[in-house]
DSSP file (Angstrom, degrees, kcal/mol; ACC not computed):
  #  RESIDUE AA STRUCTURE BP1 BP2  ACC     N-H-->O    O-->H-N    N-H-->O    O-->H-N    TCO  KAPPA ALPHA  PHI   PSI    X-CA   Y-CA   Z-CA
    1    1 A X              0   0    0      0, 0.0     2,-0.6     0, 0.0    17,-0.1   0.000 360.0 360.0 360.0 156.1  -18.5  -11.5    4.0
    2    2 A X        +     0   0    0     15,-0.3    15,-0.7    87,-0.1     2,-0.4  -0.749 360.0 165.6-115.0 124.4  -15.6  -12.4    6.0
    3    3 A X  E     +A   16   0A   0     -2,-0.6     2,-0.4    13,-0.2    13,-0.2  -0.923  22.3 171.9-144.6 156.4  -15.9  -15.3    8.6
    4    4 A X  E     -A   15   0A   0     11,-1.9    11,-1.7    -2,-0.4     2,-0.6  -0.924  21.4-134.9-160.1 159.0  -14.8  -17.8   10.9
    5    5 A X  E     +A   14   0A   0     -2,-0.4     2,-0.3     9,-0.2     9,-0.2  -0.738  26.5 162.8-104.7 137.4  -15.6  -20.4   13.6
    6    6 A X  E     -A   13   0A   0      7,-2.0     7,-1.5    -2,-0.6     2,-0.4  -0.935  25.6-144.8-129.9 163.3  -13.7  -20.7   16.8
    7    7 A X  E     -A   12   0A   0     -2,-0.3     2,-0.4     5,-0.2     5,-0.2  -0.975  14.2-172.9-131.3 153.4  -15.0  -22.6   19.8
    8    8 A X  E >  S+A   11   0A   0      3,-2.8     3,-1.0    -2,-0.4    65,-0.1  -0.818  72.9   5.2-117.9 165.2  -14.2  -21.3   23.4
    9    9 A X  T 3  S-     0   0    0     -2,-0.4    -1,-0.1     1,-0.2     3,-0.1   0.844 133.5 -59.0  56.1  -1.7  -15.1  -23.4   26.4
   10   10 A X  T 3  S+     0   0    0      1,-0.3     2,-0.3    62,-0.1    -1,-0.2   0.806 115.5 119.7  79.2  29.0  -16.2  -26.0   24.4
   11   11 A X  E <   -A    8   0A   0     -3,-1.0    -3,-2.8    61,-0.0    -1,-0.3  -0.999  62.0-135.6-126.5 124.5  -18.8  -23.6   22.7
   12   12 A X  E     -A    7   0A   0     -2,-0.3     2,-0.4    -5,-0.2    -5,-0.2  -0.660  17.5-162.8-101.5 146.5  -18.4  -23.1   19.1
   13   13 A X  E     -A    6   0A   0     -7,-1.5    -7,-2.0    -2,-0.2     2,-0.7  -0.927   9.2-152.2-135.0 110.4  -18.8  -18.8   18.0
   14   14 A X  E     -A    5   0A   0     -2,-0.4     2,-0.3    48,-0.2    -9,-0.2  -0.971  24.4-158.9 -88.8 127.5  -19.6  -18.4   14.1
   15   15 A X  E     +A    4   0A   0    -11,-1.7   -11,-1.9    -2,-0.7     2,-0.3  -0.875  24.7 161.8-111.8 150.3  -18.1  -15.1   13.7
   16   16 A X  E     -A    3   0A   0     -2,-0.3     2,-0.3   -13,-0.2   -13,-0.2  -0.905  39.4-118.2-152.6 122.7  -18.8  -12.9   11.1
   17   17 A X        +     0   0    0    -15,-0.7   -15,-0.3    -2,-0.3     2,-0.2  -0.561  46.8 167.0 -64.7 126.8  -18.2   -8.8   10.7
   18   18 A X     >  -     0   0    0     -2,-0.3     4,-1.7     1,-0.1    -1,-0.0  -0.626  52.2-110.7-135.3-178.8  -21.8   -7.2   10.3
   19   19 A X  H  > S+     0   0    0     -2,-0.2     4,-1.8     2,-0.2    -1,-0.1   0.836 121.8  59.7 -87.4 -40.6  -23.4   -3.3   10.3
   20   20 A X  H >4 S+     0   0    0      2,-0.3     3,-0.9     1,-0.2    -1,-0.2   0.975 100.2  46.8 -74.7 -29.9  -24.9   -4.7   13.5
   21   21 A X  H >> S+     0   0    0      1,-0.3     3,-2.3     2,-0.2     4,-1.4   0.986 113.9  56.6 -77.0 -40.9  -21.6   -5.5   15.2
   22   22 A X  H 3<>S+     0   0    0     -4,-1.7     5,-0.7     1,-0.3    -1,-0.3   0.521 103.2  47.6 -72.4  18.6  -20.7   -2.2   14.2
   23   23 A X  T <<5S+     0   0    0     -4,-1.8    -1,-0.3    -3,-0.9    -2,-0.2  -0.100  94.9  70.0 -92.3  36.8  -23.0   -0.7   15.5
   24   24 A X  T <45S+     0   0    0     -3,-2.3    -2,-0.2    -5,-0.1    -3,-0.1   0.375 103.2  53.3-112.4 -30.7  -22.7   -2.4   18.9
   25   25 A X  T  <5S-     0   0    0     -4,-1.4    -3,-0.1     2,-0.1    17,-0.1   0.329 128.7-101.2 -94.7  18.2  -19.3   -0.3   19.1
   26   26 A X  T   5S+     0   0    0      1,-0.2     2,-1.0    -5,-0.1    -3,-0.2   0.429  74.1 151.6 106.8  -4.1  -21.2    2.6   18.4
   27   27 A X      < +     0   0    0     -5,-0.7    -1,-0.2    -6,-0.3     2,-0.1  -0.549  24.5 162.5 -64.5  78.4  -20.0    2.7   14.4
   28   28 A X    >   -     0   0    0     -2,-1.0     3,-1.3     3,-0.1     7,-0.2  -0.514  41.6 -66.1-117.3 146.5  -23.2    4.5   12.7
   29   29 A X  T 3  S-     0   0    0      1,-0.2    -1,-0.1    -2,-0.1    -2,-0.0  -0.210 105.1  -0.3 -77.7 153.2  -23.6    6.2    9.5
   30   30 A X  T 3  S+     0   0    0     -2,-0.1    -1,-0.2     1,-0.1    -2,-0.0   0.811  91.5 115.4  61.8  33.8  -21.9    9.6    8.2
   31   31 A X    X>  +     0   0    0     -3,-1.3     3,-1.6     1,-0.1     4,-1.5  -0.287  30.2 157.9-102.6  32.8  -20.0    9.9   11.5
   32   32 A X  H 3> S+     0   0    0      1,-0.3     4,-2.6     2,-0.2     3,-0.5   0.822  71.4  42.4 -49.0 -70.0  -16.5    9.4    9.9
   33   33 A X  H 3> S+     0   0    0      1,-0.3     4,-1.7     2,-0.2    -1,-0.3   0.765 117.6  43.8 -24.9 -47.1  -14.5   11.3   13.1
   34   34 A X  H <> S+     0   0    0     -3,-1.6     4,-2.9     2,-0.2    -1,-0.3   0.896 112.8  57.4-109.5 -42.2  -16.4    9.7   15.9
   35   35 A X  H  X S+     0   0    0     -4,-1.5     4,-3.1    -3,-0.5     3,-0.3   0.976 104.9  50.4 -45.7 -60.9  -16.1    5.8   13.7
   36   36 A X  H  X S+     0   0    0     -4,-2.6     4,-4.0     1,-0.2     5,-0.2   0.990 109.8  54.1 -50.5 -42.5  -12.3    5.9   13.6
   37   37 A X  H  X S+     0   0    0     -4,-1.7     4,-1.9    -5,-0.5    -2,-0.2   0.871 110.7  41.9 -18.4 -66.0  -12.8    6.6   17.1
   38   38 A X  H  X S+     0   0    0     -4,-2.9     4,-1.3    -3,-0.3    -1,-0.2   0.855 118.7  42.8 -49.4 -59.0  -14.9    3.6   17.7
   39   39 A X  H  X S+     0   0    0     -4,-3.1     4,-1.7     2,-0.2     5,-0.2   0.639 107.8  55.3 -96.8  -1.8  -12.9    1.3   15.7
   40   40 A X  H >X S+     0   0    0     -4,-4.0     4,-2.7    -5,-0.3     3,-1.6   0.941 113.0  53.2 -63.8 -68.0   -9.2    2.5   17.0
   41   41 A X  H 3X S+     0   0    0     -4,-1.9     4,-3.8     1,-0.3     5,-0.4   0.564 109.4  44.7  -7.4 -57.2  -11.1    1.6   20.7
   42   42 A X  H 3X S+     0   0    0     -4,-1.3     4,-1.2     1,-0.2    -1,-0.3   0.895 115.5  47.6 -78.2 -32.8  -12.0   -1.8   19.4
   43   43 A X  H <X>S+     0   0    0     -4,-1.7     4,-2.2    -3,-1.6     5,-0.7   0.896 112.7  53.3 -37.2 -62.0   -8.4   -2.3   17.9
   44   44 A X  H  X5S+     0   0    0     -4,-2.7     4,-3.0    -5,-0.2    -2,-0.2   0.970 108.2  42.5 -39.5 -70.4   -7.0   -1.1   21.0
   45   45 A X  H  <>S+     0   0    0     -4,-3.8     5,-0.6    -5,-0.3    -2,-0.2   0.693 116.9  48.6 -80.3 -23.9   -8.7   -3.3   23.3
   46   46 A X  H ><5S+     0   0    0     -4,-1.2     3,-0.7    -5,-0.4    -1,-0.2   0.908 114.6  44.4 -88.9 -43.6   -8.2   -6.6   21.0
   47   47 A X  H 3<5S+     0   0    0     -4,-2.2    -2,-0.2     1,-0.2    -3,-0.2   0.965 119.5  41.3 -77.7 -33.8   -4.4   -6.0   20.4
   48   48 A X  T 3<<S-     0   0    0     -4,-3.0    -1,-0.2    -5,-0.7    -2,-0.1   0.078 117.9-108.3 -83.9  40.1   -3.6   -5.2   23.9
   49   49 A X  T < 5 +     0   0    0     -3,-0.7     2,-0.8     1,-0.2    -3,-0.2   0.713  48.7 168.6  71.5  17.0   -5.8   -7.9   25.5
   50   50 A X     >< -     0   0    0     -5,-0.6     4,-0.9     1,-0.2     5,-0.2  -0.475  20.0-161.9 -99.7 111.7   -8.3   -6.5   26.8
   51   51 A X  H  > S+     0   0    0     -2,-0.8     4,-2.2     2,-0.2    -1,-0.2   0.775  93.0  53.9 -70.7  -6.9  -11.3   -9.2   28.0
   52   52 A X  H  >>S+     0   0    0      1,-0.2     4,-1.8     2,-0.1     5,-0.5   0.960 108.2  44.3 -70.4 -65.3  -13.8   -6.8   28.2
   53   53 A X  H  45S+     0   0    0      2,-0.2    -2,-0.2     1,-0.2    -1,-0.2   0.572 113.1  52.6 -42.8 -20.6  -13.3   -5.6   24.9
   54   54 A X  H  X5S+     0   0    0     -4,-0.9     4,-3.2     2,-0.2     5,-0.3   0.893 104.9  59.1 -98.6 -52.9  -13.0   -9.3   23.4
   55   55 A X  H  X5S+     0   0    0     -4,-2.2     4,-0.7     1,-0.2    -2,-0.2   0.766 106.5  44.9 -53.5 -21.3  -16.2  -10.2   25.0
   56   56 A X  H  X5S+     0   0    0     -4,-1.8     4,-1.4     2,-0.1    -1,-0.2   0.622 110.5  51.6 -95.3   1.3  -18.1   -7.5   23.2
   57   57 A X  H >>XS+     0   0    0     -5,-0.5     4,-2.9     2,-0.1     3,-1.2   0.928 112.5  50.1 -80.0 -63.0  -16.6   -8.2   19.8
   58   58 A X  H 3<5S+     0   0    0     -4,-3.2    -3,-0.1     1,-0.3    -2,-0.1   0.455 105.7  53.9 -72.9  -3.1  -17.5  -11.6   20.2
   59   59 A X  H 3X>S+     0   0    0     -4,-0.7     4,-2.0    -5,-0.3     5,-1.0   0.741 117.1  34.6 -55.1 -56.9  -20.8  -11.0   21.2
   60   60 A X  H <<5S+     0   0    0     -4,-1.4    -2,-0.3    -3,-1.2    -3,-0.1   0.659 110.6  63.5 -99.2   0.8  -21.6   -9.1   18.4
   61   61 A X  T  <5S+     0   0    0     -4,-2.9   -45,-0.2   -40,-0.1    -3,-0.2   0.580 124.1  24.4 -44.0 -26.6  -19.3  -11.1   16.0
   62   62 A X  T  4<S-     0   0    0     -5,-0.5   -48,-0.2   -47,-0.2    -2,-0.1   0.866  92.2-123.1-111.0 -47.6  -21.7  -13.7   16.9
   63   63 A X  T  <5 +     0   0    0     -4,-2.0     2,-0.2     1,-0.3    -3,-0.1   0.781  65.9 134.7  87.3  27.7  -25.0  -12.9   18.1
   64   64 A X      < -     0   0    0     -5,-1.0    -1,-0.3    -6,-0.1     2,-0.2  -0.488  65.0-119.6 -95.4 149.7  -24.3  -14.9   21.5
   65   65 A X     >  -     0   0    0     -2,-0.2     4,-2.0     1,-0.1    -1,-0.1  -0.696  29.8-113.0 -96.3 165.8  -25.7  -12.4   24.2
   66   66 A X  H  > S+     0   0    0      1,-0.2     4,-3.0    -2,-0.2    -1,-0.1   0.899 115.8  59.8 -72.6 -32.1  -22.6  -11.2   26.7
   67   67 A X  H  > S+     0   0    0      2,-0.2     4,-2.1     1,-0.2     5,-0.3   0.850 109.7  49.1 -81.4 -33.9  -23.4  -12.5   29.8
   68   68 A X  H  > S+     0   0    0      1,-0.2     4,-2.9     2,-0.2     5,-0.3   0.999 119.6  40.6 -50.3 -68.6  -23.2  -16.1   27.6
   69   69 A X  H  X S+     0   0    0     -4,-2.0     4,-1.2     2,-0.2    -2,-0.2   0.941 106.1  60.3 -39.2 -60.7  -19.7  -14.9   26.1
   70   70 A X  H >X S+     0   0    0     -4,-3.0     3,-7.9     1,-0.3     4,-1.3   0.968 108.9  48.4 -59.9 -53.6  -18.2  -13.5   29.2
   71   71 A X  H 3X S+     0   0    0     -4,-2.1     4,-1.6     1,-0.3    -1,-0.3   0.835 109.8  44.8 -43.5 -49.6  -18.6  -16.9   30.7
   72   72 A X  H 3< S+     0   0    0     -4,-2.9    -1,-0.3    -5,-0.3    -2,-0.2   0.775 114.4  50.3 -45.3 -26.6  -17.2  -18.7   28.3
   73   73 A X  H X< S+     0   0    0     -3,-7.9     3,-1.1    -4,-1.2    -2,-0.2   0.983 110.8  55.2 -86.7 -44.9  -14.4  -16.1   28.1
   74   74 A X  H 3< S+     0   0    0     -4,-1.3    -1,-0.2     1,-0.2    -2,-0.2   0.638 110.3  42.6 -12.8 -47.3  -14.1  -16.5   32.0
   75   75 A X  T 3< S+     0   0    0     -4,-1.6    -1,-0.2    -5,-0.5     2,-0.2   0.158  90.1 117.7-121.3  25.3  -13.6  -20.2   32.0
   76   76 A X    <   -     0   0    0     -3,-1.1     3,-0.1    -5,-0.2   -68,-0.0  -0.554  58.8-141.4 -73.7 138.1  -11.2  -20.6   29.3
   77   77 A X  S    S-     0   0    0     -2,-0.2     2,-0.2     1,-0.2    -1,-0.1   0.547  80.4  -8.7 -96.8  25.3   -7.9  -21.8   29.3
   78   78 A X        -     0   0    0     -5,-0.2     4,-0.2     1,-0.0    -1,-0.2  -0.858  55.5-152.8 174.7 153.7   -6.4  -19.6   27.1
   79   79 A X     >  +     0   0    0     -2,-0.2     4,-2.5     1,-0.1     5,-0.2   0.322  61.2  98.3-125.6  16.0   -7.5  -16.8   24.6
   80   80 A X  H  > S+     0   0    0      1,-0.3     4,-2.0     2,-0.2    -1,-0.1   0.671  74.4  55.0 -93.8   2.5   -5.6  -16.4   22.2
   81   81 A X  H  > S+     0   0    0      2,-0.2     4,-1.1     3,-0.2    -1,-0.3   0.925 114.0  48.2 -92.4 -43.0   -7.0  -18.1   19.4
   82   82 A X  H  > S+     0   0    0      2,-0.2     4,-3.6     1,-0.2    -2,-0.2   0.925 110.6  49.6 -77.5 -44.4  -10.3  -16.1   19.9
   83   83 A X  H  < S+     0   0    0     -4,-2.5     4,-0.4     1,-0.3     5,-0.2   0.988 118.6  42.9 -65.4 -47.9   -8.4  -12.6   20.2
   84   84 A X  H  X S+     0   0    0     -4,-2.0     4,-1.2    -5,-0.2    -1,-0.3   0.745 106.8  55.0 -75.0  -5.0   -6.6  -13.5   17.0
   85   85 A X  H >X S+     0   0    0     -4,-1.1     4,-1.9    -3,-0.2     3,-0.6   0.965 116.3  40.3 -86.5 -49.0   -9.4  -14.9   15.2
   86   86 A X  H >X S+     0   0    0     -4,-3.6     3,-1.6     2,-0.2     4,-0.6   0.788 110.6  58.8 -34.2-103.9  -11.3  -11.2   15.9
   87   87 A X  H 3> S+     0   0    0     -4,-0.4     4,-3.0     1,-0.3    -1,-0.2   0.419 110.4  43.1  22.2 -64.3   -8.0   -9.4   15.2
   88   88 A X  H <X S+     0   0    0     -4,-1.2     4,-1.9    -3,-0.6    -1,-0.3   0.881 109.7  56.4 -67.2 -50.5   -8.1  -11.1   11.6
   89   89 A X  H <X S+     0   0    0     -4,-1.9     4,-0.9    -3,-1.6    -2,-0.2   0.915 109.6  48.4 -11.7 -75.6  -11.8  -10.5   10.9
   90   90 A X  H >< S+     0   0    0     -4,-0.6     3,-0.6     2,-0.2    10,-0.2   0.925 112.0  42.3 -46.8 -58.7  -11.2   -7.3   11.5
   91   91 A X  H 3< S+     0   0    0     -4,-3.0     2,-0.5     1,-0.2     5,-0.2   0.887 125.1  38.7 -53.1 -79.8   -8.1   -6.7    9.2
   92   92 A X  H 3< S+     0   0    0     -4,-1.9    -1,-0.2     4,-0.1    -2,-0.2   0.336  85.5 103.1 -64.7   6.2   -9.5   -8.6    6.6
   93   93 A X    <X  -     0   0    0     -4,-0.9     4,-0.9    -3,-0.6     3,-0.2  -0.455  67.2-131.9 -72.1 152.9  -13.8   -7.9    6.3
   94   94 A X  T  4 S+     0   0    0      1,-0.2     4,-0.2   -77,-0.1    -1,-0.2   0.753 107.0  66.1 -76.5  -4.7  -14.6   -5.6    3.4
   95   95 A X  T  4 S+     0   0    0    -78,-0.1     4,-0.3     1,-0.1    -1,-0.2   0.845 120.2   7.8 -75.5 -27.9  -16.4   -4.0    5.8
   96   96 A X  T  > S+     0   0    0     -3,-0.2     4,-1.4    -7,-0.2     5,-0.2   0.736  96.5  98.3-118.7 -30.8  -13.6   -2.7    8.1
   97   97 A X  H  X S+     0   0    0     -4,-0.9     4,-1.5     1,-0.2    -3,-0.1   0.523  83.9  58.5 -29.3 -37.7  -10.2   -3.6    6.2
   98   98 A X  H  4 S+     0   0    0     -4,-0.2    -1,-0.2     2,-0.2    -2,-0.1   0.969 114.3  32.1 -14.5 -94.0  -10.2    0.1    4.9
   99   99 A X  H >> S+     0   0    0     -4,-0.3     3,-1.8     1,-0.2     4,-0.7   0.871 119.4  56.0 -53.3 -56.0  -10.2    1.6    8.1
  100  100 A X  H >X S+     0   0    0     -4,-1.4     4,-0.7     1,-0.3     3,-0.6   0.731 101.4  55.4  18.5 -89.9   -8.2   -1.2    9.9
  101  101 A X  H 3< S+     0   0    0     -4,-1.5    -1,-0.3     1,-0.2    -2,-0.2   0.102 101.8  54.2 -62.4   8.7   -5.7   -1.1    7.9
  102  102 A X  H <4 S+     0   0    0     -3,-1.8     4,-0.3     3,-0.0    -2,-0.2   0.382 119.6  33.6-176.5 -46.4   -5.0    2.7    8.4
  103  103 A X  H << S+     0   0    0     -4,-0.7     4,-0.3    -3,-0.6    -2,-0.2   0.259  94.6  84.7-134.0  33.9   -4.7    2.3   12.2
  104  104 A X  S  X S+     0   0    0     -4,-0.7     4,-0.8     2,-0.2    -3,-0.1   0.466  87.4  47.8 -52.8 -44.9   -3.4   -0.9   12.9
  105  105 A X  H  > S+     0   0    0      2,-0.2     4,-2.1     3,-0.1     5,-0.4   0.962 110.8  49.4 -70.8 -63.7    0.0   -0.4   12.7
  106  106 A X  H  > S+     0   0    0     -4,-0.3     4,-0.7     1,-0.3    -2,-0.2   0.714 117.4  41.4 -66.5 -15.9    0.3    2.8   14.8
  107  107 A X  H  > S+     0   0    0     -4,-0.3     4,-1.7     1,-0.2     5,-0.5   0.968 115.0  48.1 -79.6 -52.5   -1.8    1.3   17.6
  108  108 A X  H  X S+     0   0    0     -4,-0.8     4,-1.5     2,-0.3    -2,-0.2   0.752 110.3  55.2 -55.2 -42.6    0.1   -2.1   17.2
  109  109 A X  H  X S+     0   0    0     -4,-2.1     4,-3.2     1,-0.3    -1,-0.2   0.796 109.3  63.2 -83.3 -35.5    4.2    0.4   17.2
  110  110 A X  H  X S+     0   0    0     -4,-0.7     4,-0.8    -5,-0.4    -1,-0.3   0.884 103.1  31.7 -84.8 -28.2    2.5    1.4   20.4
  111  111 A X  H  X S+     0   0    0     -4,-1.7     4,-3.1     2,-0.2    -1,-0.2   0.709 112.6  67.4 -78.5 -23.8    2.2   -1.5   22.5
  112  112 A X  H  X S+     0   0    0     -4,-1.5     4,-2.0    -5,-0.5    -2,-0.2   1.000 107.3  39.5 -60.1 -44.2    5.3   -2.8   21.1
  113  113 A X  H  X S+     0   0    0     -4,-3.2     4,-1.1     1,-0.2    -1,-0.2   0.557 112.1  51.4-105.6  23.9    7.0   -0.3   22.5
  114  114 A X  H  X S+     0   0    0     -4,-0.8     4,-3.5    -3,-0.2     5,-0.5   0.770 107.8  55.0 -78.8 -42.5    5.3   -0.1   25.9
  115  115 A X  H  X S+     0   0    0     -4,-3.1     4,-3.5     2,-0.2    -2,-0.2   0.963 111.8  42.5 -62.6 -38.4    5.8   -3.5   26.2
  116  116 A X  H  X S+     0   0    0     -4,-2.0     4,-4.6     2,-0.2     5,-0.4   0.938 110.6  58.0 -25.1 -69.6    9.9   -2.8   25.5
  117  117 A X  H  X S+     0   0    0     -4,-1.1     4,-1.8     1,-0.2    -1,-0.2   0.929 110.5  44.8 -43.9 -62.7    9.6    0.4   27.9
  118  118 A X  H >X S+     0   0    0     -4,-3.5     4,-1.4     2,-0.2     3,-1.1   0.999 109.1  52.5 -63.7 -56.1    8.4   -2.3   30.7
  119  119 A X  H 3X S+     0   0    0     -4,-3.5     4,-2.8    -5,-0.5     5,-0.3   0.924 114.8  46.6 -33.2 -64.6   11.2   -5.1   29.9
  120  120 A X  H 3X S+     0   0    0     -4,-4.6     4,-1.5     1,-0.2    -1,-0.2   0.754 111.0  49.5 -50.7 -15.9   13.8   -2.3   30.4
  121  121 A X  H XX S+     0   0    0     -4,-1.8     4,-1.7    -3,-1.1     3,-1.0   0.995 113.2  44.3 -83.9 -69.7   12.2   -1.0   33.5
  122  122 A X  H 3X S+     0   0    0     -4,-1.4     4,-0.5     1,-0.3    -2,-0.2   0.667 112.7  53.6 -43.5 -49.5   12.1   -4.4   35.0
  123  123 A X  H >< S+     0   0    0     -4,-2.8     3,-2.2    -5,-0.4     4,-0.4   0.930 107.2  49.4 -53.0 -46.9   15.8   -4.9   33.7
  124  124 A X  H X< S+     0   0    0     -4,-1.5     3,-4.5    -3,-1.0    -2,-0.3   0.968 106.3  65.2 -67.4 -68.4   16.8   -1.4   35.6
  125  125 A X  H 3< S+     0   0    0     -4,-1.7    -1,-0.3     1,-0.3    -2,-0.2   0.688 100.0  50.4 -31.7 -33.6   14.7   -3.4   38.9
  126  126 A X  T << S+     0   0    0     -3,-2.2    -1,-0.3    -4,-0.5    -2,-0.2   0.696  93.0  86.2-107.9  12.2   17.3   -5.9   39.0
  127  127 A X  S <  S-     0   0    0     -3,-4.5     5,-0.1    -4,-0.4    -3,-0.0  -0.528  97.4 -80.4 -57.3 131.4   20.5   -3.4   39.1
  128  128 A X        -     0   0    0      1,-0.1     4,-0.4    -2,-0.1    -1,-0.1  -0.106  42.4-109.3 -21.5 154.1   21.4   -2.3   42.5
  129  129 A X  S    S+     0   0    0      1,-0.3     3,-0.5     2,-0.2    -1,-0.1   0.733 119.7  50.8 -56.8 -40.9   19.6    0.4   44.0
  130  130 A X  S >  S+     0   0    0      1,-0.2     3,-0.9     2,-0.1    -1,-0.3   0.809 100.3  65.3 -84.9 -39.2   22.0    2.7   43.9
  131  131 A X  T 3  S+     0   0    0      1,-0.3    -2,-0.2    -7,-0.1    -1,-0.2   0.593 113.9  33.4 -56.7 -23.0   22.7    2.0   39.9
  132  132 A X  T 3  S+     0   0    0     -3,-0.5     2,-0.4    -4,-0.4    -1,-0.3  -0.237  95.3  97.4-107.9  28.0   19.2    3.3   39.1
  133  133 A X  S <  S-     0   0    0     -3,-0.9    -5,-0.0    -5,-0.1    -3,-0.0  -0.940  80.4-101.0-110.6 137.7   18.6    6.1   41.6
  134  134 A X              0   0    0     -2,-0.4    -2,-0.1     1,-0.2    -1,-0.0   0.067 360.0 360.0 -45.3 166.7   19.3    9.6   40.5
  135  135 A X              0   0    0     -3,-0.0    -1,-0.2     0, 0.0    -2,-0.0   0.529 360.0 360.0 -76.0 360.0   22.2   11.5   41.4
């Protein structure tokens, strides 16, 4: 089993991928369709940042109840060691690694290039008005 300790708030989280934290995102057996579902979601919401999403991975990564987690996640001064330590968990459990791996990428190609899509947009912002308005 794949694990790792991180502490957030000055509260240390053993994390560990389990059937019960999948099945806290709703990952149940012989539901293949409805799982990728599940586990693009949780992929989603951990590679873009999402603190809702972190707090309930790390909830059930942990066995912390949320309202405990969210605080902690609340009064942190930075997250990124938590989101990447999930993030890695994930790629690497034998439980999830499979699947993971399979939609990782594409999710991953897709924020890269929203985040691009925004720089350029933001570049465009600082053109005159008239250089970015249609003709």
């Amino acid at each position: 089993m794949s694990q790792t300790t991180i502490t957030i708030n000055g509260n240390q989280y053993d994390l560990k991928v389990t059937f019960k934290f999948l099945s806290a995102f709703g990952i149940v057996k012989n539901d293949f369709e409805n799982n990728i579902e599940a586990m693009g979601n949780i992929i989603m919401g951990i590679v873009g940042g999402d603190p809702y999403a972190l707090v309930k991975a790390l909830s059930a990564m942990s066995g912390k109840d949320e309202a405990t987690v969210q605080s902690d996640v609340e009064n942190a001064d930075d997250l990124g060691q938590a989101f990447e330590a999930v993030e890695n968990l994930l790629v690497t459990s034998p439980l999830t690694k499979t699947t993971v791996s399979k939609i990782i990428k594409p999710i991953k190609d897709t924020f890269d290039n929203m985040d691009k899509k925004m720089e350029e947009a933001m570049a465009d912002k600082s053109l005159p008005a008239s250089s970015n308005t249609p003709a």
